[in-house]
N, CA, C and O atoms as a GROMACS GRO file, in nm:
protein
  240
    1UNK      N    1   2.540  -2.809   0.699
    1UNK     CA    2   2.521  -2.665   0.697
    1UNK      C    3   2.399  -2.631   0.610
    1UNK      O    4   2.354  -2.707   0.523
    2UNK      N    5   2.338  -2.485   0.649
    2UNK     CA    6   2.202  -2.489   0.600
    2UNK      C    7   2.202  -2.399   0.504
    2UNK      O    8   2.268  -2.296   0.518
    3UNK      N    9   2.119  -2.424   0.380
    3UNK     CA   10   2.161  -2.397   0.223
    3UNK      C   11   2.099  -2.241   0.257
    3UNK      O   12   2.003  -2.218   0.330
    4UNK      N   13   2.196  -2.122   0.171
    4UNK     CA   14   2.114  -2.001   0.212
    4UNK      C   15   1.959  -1.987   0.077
    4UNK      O   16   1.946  -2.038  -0.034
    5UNK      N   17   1.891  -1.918   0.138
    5UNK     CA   18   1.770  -1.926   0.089
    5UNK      C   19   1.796  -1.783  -0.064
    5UNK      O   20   1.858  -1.679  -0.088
    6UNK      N   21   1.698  -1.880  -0.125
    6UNK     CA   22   1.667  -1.807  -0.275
    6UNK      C   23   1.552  -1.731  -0.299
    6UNK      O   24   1.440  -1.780  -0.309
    7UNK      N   25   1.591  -1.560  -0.314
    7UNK     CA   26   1.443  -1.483  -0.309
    7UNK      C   27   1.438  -1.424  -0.465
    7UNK      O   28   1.509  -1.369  -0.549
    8UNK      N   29   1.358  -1.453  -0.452
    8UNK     CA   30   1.247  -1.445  -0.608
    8UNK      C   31   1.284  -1.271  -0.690
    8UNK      O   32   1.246  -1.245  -0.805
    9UNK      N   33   1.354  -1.182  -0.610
    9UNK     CA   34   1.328  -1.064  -0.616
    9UNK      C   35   1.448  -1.026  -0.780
    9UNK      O   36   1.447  -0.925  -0.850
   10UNK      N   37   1.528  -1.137  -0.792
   10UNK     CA   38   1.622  -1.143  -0.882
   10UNK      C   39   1.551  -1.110  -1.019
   10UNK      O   40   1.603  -1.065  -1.121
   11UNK      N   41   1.441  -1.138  -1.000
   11UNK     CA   42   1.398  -1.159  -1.185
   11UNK      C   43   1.339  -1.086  -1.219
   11UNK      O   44   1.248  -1.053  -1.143
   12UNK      N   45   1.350  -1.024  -1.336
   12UNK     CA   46   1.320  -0.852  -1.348
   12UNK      C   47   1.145  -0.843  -1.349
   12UNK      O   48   1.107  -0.739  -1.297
   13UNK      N   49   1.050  -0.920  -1.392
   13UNK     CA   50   0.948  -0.919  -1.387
   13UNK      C   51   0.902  -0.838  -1.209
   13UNK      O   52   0.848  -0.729  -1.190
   14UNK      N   53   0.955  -0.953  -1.093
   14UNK     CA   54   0.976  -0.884  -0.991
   14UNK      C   55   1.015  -0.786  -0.960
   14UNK      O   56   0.950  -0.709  -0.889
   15UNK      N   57   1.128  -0.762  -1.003
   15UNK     CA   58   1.160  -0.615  -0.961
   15UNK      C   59   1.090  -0.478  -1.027
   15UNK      O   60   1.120  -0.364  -0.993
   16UNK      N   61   0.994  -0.512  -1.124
   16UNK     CA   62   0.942  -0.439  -1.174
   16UNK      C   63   0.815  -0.423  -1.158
   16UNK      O   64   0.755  -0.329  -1.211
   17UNK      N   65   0.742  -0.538  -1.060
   17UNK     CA   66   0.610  -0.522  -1.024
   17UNK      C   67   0.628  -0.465  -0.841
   17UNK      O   68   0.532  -0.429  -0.773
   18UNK      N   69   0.761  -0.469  -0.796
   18UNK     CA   70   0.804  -0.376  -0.664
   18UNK      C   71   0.786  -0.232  -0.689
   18UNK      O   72   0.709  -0.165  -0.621
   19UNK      N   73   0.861  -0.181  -0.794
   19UNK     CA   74   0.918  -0.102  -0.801
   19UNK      C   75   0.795   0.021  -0.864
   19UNK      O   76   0.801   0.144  -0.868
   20UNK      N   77   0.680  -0.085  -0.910
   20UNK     CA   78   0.548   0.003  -0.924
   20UNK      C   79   0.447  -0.003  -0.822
   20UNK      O   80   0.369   0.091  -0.806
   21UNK      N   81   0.442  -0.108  -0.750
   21UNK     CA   82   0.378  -0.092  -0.589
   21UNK      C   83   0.443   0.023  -0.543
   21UNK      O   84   0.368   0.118  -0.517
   22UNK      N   85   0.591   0.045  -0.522
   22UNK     CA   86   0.641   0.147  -0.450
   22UNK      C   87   0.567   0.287  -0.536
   22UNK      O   88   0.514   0.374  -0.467
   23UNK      N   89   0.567   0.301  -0.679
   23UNK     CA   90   0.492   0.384  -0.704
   23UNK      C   91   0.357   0.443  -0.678
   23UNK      O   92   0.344   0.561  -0.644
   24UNK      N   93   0.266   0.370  -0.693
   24UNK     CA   94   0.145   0.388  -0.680
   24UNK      C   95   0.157   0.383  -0.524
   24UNK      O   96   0.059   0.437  -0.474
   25UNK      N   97   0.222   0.348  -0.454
   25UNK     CA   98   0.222   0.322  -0.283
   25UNK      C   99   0.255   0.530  -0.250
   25UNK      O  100   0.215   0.580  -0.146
   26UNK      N  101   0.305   0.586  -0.322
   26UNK     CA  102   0.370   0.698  -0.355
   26UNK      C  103   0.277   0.826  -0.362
   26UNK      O  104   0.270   0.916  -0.277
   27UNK      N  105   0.206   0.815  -0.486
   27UNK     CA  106   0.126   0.868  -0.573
   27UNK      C  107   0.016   0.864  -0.418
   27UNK      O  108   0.014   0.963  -0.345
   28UNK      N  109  -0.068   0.741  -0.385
   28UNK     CA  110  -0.143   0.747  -0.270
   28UNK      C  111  -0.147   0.823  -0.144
   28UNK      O  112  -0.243   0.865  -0.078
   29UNK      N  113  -0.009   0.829  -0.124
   29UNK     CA  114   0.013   0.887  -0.007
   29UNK      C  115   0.057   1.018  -0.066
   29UNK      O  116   0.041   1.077   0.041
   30UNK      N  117   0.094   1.102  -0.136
   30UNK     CA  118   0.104   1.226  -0.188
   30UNK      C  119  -0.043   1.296  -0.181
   30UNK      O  120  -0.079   1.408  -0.144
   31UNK      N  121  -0.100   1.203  -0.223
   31UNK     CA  122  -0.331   1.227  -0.278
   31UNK      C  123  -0.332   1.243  -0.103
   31UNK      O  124  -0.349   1.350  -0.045
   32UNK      N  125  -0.308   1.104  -0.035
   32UNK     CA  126  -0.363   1.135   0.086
   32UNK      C  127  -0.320   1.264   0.182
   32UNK      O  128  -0.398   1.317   0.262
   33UNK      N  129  -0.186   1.305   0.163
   33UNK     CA  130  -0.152   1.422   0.255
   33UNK      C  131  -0.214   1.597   0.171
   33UNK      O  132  -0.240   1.705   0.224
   34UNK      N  133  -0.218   1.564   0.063
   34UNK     CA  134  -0.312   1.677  -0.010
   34UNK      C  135  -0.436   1.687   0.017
   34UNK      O  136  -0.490   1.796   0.037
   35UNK      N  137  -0.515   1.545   0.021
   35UNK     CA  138  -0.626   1.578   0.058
   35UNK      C  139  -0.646   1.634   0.224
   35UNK      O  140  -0.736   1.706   0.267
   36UNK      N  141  -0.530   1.574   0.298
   36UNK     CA  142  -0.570   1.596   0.439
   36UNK      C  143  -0.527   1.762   0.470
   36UNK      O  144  -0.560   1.822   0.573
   37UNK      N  145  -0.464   1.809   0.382
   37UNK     CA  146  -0.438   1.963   0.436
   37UNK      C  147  -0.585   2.041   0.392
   37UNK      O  148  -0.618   2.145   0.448
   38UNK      N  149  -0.652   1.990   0.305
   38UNK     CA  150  -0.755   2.082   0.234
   38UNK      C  151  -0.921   1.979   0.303
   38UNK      O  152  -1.025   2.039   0.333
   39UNK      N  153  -0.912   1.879   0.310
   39UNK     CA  154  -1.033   1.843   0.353
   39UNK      C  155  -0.987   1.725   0.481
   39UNK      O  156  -0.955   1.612   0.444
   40UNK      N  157  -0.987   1.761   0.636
   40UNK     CA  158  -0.944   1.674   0.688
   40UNK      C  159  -1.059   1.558   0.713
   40UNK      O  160  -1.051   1.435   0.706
   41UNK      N  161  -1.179   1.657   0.748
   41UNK     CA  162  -1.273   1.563   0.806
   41UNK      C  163  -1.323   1.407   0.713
   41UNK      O  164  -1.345   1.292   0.750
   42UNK      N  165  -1.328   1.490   0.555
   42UNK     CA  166  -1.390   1.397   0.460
   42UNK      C  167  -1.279   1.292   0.466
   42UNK      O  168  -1.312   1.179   0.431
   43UNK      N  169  -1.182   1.306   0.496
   43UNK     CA  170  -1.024   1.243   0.457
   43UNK      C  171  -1.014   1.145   0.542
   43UNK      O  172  -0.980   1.031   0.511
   44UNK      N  173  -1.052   1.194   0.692
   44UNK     CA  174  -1.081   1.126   0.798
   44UNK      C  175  -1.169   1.015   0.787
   44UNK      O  176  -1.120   0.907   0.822
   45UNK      N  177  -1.307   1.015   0.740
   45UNK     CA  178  -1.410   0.953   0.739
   45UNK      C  179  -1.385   0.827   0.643
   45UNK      O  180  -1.399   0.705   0.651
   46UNK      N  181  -1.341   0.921   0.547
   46UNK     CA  182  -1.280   0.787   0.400
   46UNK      C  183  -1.173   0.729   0.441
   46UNK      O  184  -1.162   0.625   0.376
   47UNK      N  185  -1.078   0.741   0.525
   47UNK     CA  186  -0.938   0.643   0.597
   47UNK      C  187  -1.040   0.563   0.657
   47UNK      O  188  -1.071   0.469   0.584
   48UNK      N  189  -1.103   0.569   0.765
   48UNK     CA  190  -1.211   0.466   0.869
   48UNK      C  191  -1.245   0.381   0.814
   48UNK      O  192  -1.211   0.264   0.832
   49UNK      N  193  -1.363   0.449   0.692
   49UNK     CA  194  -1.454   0.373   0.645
   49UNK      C  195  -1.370   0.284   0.566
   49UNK      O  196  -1.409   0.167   0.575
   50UNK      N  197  -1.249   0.302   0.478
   50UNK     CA  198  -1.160   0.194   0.405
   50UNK      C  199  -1.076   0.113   0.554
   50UNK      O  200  -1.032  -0.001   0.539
   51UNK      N  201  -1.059   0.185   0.693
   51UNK     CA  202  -1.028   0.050   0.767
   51UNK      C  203  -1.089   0.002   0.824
   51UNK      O  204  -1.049  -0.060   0.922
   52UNK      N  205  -1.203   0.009   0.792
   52UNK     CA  206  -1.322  -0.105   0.870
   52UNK      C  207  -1.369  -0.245   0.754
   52UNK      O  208  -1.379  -0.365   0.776
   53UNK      N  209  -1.393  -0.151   0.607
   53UNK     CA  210  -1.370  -0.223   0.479
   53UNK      C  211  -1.288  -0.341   0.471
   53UNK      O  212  -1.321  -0.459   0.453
   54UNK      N  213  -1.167  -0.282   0.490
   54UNK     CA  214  -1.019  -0.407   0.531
   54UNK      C  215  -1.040  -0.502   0.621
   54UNK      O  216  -1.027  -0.621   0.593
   55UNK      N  217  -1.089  -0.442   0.781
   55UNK     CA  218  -1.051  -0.527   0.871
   55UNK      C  219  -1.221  -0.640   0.881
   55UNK      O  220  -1.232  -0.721   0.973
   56UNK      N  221  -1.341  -0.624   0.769
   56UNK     CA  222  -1.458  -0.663   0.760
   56UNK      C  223  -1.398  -0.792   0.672
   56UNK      O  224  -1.411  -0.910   0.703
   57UNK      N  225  -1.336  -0.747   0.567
   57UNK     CA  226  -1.300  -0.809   0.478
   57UNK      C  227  -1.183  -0.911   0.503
   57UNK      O  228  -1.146  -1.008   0.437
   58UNK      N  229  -1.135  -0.852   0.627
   58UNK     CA  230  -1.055  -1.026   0.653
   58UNK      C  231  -1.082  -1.132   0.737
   58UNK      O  232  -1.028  -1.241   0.755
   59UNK      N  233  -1.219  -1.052   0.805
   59UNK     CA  234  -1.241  -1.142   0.924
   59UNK      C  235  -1.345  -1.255   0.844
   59UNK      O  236  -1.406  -1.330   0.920
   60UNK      N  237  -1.365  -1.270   0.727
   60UNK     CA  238  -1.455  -1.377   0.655
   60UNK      C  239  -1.414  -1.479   0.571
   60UNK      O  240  -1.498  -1.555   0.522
   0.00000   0.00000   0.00000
């Protein structure tokens, strides 16, 4: 029988570097829907230009 698997998420260091991704993951997307009610276009241009950034940056 196959041993169940052990996730790392137990140890508080972890759960505490989640639990501030989820923050700042938060905070970002709060900035981003504020900015998009008041400036869509600039908001627009800066989402692109950071997913072209990303998808430049993995293809190397």
């Amino acid at each position: 029988m196959a041993k169940p698997s052990v996730s790392n998420c137990d140890h508080p260091d972890m759960i505490k570097q989640s639990i501030l991704m989820m923050a700042v993951t938060s905070l970002v997307g709060a900035v981003g829907i504020l900015a998009m009610m008041h400036w869509p276009l600039a908001t627009s241009v800066v989402l692109i230009v950071m997913l072209v950034l990303l998808l430049a940056g993995d293809r190397s």
